[in-house]
C-alpha positions in Angstrom: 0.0 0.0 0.0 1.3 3.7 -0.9 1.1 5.3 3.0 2.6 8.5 4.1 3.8 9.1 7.6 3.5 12.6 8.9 5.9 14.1 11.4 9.0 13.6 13.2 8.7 12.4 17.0 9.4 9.0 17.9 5.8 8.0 16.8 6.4 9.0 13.2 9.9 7.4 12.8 8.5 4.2 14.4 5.9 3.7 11.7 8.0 4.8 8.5 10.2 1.7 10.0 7.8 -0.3 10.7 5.1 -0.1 7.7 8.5 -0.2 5.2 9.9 -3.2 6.8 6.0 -4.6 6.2 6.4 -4.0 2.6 4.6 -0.6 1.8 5.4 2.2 0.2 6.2 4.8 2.1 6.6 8.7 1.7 8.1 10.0 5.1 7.4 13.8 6.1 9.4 15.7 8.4 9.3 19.7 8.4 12.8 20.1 10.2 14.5 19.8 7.4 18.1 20.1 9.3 17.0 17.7 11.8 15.6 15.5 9.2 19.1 15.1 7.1 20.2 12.0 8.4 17.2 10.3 7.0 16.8 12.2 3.6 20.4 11.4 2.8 20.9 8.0 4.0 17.3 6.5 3.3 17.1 4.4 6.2 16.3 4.4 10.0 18.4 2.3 12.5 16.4 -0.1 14.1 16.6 -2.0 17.7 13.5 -3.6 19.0 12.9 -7.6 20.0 13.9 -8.6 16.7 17.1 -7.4 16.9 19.6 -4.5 15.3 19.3 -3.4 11.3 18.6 -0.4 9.1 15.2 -0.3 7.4 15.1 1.5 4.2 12.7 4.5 3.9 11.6 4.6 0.0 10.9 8.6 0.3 11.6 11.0 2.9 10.7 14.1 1.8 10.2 17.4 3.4 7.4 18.2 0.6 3.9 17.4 2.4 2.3 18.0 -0.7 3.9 14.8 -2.6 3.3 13.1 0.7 -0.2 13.6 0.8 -0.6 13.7 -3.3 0.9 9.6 -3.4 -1.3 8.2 -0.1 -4.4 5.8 0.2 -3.6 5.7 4.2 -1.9 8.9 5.9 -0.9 7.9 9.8 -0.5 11.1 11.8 1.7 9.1 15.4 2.4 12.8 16.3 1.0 14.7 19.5 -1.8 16.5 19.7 -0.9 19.6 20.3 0.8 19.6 16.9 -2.6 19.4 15.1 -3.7 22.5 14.9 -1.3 23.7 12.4 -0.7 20.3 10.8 -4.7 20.4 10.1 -4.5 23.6 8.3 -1.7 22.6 6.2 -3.4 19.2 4.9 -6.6 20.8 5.0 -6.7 21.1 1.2 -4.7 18.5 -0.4 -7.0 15.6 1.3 -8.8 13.6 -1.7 -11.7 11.4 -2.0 -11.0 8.0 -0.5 -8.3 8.8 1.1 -8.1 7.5 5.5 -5.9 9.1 7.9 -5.0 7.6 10.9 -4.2 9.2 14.6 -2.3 7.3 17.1 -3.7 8.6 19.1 -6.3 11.2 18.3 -7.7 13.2 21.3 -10.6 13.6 18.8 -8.3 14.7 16.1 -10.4 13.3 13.7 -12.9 16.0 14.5 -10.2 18.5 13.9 -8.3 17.7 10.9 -12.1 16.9 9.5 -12.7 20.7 10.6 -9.9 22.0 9.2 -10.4 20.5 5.7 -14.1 21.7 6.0 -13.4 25.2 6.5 -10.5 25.4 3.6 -13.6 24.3 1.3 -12.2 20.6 0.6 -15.5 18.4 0.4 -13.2 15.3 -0.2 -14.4 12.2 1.1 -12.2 11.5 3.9 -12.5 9.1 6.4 -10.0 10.3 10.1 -9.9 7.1 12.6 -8.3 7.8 15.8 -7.2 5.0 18.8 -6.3 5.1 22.1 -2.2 4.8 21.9 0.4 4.9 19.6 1.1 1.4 18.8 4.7 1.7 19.5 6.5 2.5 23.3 9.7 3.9 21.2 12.3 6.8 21.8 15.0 7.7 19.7 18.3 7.4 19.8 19.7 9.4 17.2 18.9 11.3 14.2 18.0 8.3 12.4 17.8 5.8 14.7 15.0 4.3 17.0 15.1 1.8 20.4 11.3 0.0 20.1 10.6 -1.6 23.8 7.0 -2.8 22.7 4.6 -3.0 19.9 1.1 -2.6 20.9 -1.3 -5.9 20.7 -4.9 -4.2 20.5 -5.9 -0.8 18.7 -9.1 0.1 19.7 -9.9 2.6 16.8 -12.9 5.2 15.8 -13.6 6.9 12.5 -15.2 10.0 11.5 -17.6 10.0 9.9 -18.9 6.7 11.4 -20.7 6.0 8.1 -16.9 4.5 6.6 -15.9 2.9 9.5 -16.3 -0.6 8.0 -13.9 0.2 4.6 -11.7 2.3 6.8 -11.0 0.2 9.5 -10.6 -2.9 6.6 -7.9 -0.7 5.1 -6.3 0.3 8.0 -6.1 -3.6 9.3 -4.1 -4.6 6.4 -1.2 -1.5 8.3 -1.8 -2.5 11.7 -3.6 -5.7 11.9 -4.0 -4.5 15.7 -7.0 -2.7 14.8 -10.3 -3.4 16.9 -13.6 -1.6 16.1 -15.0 1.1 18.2 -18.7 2.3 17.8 -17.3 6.1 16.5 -14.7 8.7 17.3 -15.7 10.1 20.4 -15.4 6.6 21.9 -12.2 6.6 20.1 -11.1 9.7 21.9 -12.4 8.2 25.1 -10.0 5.4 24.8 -7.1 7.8 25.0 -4.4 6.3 27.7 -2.3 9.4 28.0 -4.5 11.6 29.9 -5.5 9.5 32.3 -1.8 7.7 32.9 0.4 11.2 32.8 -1.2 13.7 34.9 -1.0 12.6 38.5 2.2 11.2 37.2 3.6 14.7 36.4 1.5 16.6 39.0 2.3 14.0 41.9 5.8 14.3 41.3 6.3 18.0 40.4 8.5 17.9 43.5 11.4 15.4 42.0 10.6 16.1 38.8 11.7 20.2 39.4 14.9 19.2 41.3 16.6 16.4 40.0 18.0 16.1 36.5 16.1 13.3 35.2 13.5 11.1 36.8 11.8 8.5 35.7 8.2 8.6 36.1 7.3 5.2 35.0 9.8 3.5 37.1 10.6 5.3 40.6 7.2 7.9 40.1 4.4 5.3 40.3 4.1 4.2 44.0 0.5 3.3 44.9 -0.6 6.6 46.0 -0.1 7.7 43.0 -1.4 4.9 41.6 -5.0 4.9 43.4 -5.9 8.5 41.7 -5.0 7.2 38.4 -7.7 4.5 39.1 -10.1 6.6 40.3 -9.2 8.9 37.1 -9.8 5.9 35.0 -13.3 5.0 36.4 -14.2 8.5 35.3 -13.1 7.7 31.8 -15.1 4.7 32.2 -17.8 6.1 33.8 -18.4 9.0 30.8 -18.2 6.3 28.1 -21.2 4.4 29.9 -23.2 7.6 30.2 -22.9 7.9 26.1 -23.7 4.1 25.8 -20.6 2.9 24.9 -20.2 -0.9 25.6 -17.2 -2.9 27.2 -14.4 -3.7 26.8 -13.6 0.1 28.0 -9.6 -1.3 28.5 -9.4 -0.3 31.7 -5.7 1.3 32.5 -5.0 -1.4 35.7 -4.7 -4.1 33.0 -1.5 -2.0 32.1 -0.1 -2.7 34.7 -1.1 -6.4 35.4 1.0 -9.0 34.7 -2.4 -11.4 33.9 -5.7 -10.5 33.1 -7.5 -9.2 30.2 -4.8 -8.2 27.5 -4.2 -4.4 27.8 -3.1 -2.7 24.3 0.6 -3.4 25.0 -0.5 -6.6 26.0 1.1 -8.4 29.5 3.9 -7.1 31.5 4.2 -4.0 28.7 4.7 -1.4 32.2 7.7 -3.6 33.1 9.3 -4.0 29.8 8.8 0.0 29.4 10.8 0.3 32.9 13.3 -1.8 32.2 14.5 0.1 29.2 15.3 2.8 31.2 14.2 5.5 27.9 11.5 7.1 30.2 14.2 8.8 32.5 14.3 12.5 31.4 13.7 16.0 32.3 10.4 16.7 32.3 9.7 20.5 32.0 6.1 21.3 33.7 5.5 24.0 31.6 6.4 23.0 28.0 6.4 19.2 28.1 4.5 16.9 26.3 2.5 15.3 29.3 1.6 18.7 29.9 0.8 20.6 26.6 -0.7 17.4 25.0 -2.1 14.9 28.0 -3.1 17.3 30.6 -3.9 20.7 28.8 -6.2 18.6 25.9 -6.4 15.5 26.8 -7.8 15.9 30.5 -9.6 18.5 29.3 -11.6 16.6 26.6 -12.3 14.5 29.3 -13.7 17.0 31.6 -15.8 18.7 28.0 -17.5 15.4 27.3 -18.7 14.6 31.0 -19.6 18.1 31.3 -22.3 17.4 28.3 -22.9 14.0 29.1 -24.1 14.8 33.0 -21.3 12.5 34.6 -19.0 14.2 36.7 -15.1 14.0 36.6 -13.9 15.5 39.6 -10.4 14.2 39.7 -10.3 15.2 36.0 -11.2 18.7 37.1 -9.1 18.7 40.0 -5.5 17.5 38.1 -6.8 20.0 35.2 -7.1 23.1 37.8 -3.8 22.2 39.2 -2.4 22.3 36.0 -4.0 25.8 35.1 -2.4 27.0 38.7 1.2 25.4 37.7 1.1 26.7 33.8 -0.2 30.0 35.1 -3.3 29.6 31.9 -6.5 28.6 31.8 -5.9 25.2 30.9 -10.1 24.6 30.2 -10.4 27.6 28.1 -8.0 26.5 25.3 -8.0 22.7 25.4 -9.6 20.1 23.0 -13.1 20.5 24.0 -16.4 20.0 22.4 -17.1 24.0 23.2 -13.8 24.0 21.0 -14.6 21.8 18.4 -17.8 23.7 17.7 -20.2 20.8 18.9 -20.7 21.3 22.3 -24.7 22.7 21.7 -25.8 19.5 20.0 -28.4 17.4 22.0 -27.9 13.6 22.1 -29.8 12.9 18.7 -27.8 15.5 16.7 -24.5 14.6 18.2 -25.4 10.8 17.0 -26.3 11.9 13.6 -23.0 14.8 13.2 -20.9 11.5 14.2 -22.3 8.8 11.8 -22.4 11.7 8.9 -19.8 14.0 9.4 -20.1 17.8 9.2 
């Protein structure tokens, strides 16, 4: 399959890697064209994962995002979220008819890159399906090279419009045959693992994580204090997917960390083999961070949005959001990725139904 891969964070190298080695063609898009060199003149990314050590090659990096997008049935978008904005405006009109984009993962991305192509008059049908993780825990280690401690097992996934899902999520199967059907892409926003794992992480350790060096949040940041309000985060998640209807199986974040159970999307024992690589240890700037910008300020306040206009309170959402707002010195609410946002917040439960199945 022709795919193009968007972006340059660990996410995006990991897939051009991966989706070559598979046998696709791939067009690889970085913007940063100096830190992109590596790749654009050698071809290839250095690989270490389970498998072993070897260099995949890359049939086109480019820095054009026109020839890109022009060459693609499937585009996969691993980058995150805060990154969309401007990446939606620049796609917004070269999408084309057919075409399915892919966010791992969205924090209802879908809705926005839909938006954006919308509003720059493309009336391409596109199809935008959105999971709850990127389906790599990777890091780089170099300019071109990648360390990839696990691939994910299960891919819950959502499209917008709903009305495609079946011919989306077939196409996108034959990329990541991880792929499991979700009802639409609010519950594929709803599976999002980020905001509910990464806040109290960050905000239960602000105090290490501002003096030492490096920490490592995975590894000496998750005692069970810290633990118990990512639960109780979690059954909020939970508990706003079952106020829109959405059925089981919700993935629930403990089976993350359980070493048995029901299958989590980095399958068993995935928290231990993340910790043993030891790639998590890093500074972690509170203002500017990912965790922060992408997982906190839009992610746990997408969260907070759709309780809000679902009736079901998120009080620990609310809290870790406010104490985020204090620590950023913003108004975390006011600018994150929330249906008042998005432009959908005044639909009732019929219209909402109907704007997900059909699309804007």
């Amino acid at each position: 399959m022709k795919v193009a891969v968007l972006g340059g964070g660990h996410g995006s190298y990991a897939a051009a890697a991966e989706l070559s080695e598979a046998g696709h063609e791939v067009w690889f898009w970085r913007r940063d064209v100096d830190a992109f060199a590596p790749v654009l003149a050698g071809r290839s990314i250095h690989v270490r994962d389970f498998k072993g050590e070897r260099d995949v090659a890359i049939a086109h990096p480019t820095t054009s995002l026109a020839e890109a997008m022009e060459a693609a049935e499937a585009v996969i978008i691993p980058l995150p979220a805060d990154t969309h904005d401007s990446l939606a405006r620049a796609c917004a009109p070269l999408w084309r008819d057919g075409q399915v984009a892919f966010l791992p993962p969205g924090t209802l991305g879908s809705l926005l890159f839909a938006r954006a192509a919308r509003q720059a008059g493309n009336g391409a049908d596109v199809s935008f399906a959105e999971t709850g993780t990127l389906p790599y825990l990777v890091r780089k280690h170099g300019p071109a090279s990648i360390v990839v401690s696990v691939y994910a097992t299960r891919l819950p996934t959502g499209v917008f419009p709903a009305r495609n899902k079946d011919r989306t999520l077939a196409l996108l199967s034959i990329l990541y045959p991880a792929i499991e059907p979700l009802e639409d892409a609010l519950s594929g926003g709803l599976m999002n693992a980020g905001p509910v794992i990464h806040p109290p992480l960050i905000m239960m350790n602000a105090g290490p994580l501002e003096h030492f060096p490096a920490w490592d949040i995975h590894n000496e940041g998750t005692q069970p204090s810290i633990r118990a309000v990512t639960t109780a985060l979690d059954q909020e998640r939970i508990a706003v997917r079952e106020a829109l209807g959405y059925g089981a199986p919700h993935f629930p974040l403990a089976d993350h960390y359980s070493l048995d159970g029901d299958e989590w999307m980095y399958g068993h024992a995935a928290h231990e083999k993340l910790t043993d690589s030891g790639d998590w240890r890093e500074k972690i700037d509170l203002h500017t961070h990912r965790y922060m910008r992408e997982d906190t300020a839009l992610g746990l306040s997408m969260i907070v949005s759709i309780g809000r206009w679902a009736g079901c309170p998120t009080p620990i959402a609310s809290g870790l959001l406010a104490i985020a707002s204090a620590i950023t010195g913003e108004d975390l609410y006011a600018g994150g990725r929330t249906l008042e946002n998005l432009g959908i917040a005044g639909l009732d439960r019929g219209q909402m139904a109907d704007f997900l199945a059909n699309g804007y």
